[in-house]
C-alpha positions in Angstrom: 89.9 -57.8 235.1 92.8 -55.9 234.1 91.8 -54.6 230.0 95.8 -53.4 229.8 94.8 -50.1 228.4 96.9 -47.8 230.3 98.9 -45.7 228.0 96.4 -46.2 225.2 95.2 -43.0 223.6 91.5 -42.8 222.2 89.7 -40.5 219.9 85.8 -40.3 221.2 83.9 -38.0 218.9 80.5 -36.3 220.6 81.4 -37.4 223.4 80.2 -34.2 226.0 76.7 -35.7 227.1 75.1 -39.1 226.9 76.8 -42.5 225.9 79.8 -40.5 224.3 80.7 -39.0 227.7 80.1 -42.5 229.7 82.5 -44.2 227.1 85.3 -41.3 227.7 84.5 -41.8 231.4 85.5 -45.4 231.6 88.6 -45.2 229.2 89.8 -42.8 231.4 88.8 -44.8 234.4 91.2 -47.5 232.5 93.9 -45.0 232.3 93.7 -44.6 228.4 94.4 -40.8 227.2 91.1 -39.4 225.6 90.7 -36.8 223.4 87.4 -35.7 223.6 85.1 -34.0 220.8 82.1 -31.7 220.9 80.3 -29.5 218.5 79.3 -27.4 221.2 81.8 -25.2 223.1 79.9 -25.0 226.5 79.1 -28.9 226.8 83.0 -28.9 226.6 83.6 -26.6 229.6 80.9 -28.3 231.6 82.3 -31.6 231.2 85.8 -30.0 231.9 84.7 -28.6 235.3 82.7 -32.3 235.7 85.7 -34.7 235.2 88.2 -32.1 237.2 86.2 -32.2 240.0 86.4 -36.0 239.7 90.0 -35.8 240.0 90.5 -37.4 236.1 93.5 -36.7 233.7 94.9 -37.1 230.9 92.2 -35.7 228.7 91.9 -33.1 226.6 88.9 -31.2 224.5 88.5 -29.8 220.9 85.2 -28.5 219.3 84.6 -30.4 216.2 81.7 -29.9 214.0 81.3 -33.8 212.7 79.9 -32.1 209.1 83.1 -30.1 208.2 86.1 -32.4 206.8 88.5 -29.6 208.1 87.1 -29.9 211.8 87.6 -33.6 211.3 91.5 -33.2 210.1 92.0 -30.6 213.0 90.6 -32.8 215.6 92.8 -35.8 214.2 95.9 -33.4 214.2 95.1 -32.4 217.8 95.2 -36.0 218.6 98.7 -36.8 217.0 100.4 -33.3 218.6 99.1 -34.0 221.4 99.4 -37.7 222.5 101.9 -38.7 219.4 99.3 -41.5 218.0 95.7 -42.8 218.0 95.2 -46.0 219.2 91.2 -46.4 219.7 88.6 -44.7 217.7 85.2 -44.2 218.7 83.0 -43.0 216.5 79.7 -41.7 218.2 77.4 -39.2 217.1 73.8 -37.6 217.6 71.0 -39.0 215.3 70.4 -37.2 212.1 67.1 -35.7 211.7 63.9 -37.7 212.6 61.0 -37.8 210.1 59.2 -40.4 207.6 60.7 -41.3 204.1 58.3 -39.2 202.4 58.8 -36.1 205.0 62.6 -36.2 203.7 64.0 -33.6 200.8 67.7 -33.7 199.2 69.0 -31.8 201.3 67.7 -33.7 204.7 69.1 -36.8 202.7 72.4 -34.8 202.0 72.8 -33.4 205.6 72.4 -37.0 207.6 74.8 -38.7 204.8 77.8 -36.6 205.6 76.7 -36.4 209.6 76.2 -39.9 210.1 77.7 -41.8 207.6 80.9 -39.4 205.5 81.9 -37.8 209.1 82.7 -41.8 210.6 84.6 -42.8 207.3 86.6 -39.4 207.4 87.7 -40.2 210.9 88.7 -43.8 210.3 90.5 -43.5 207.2 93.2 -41.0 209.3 93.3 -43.5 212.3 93.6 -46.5 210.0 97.1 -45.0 208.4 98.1 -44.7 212.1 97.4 -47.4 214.0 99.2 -49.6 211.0 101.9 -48.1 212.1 101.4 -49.4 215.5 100.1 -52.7 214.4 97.5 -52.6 216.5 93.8 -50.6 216.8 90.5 -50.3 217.9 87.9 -48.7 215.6 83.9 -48.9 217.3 81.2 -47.2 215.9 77.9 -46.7 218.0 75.5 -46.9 215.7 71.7 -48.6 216.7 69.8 -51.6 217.1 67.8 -49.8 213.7 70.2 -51.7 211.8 68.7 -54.8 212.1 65.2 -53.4 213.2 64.5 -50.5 211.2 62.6 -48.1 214.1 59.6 -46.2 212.4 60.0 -42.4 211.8 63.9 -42.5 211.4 64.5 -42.9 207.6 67.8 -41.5 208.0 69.3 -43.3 211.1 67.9 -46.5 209.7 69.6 -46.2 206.4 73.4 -44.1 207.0 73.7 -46.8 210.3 73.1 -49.7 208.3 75.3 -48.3 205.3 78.1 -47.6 208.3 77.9 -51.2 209.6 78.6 -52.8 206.3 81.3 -50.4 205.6 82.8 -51.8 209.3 82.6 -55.0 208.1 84.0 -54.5 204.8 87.2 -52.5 206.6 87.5 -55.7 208.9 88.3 -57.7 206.5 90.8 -55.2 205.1 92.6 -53.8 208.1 92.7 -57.3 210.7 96.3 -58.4 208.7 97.5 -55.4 211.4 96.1 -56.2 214.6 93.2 -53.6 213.8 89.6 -54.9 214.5 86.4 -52.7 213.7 83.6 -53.8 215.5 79.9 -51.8 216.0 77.5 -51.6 219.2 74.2 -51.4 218.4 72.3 -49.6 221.5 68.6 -50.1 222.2 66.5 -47.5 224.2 69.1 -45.5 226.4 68.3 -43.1 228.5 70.0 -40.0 226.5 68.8 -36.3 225.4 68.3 -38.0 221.6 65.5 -40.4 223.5 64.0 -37.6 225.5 63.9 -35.3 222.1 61.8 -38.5 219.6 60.0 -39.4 223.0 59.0 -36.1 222.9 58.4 -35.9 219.5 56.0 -38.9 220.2 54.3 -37.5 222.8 53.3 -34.0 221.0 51.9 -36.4 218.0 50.2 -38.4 220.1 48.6 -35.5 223.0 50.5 -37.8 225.7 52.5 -37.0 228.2 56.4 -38.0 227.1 56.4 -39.8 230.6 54.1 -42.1 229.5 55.9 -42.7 226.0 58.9 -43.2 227.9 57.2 -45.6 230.1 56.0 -48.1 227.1 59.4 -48.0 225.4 60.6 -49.2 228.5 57.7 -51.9 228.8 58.5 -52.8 225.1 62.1 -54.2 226.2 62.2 -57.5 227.7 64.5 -56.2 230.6 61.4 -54.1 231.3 63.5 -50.6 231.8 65.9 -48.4 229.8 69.0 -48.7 229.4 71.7 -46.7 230.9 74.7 -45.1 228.8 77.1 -46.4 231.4 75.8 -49.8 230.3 77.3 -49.0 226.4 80.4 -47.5 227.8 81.0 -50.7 229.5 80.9 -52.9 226.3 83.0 -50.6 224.3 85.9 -50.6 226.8 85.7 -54.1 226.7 86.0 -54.5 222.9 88.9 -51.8 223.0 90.7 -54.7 225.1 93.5 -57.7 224.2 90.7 -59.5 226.1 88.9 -58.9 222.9 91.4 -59.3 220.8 89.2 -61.9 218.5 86.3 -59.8 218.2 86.3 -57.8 214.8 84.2 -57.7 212.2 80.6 -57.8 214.3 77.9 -55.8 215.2 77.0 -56.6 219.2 73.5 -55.2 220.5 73.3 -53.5 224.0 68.9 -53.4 224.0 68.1 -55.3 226.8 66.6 -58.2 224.2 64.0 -55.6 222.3 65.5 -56.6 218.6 63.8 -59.9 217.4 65.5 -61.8 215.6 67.9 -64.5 216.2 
């Protein structure tokens, strides 16, 4: 199927490792121009000499710490001097810290609030005023299937996900009068360095092996395995497409059937 995204240009925020990096991957594989965000310098350069030696242009790279509103504005202005426009916006990030609701302070409250939840908003409100201009847009926000089943020991996640989905829905209903739709992917268990990190976390609590914690998520999901980031890329290119042109507003889980309800 031919998405017609060639030409497009896309903002995809942590995007050096993991689902991030898969979703760059195949916009670029659909010839859309990706700018590509990273708190972490080094990530950038390895993913650099990674998609050169895959032969991929078209792309460029800006560190961009997802808590500072400056880095936020600079990355946006990158975006506009170098391509002239955003078209797509994908807003991805890592998890905010892990932890109980009772094993959270102000400041843990404070941190995964302008992480999780503030940086997304910041982002979209500059691509909004932009892709009116172009009458057309694609905001996604990976966010998790916690937002309709709360996982245990993620307080934060849980709560700034959910509080970014009904924000998405609430701009849908704004922003669709200009071709712009704002839809969310809700991944399951994907096999990223944030699942390694909790199934770690798991193991140490539990004097397990993570292997073995990994191993019963995987059992836990109908599919019986975990999923793979290329797996999310896939669906957000999709939704980025006129062939999804009629999609806004929704919340779409990639988990292999784990959430429950209906």
């Amino acid at each position: 199927m031919d998405l017609n995204l060639k030409g497009k240009v896309a903002v995809v925020t942590a995007a050096s490792k993991g689902i991030g990096k898969s979703i760059a991957e195949g916009l670029l594989n659909e010839g859309v121009k990706v700018l590509i965000s990273s708190s972490n310098r080094e990530n950038l350069r390895q993913l650099d000499a990674e998609f050169s030696e895959k032969g991929f242009t078209g792309y460029s790279l800006e560190v961009c710490d997802l808590n500072l509103k400056s880095d936020i504005e600079r990355l946006f202005a990158k975006a506009i001097l170098e391509f002239d426009t955003v078209d797509i916006l994908i807003n991805n990030c890592g998890g905010p810290k892990a932890g109980a609701p009772s094993s959270m302070n102000d400041s843990d409250w404070q941190k995964g609030y302008e992480h999780t939840l503030l940086s997304a908003v910041r982002l979209t409100s500059l691509a909004v005023e932009e892709m009116k201009k172009n009458k057309w847009g694609r905001i996604i926000n990976i966010t998790s299937l916690s937002v309709k089943q709360p996982i245990d020991n993620l307080t934060l996640s849980n709560a700034f996900r959910s509080a970014l989905t009904a924000y998405a829905k609430t701009l849908s209903l704004e922003v669709g009068q200009y071709n712009i739709t704002v839809n969310n992917i809700m991944p399951g268990y994907t096999l990223t360095e944030r699942l390694d990190h909790l199934a770690a976390i798991k193991a140490e609590e539990r004097g397990i092996d993570k292997a073995e914690i990994l191993r019963e998520m995987a059992e836990n999901v109908p599919l019986k395995r975990l999923g793979k980031p290329e797996e999310i890329a896939n669906i957000t290119v999709f939704l980025c497409s006129d062939a999804a042109a009629y999609i806004n507003g929704t919340s779409i889980p990639a988990d292999g059937g784990l959430i429950k309800t209906v």
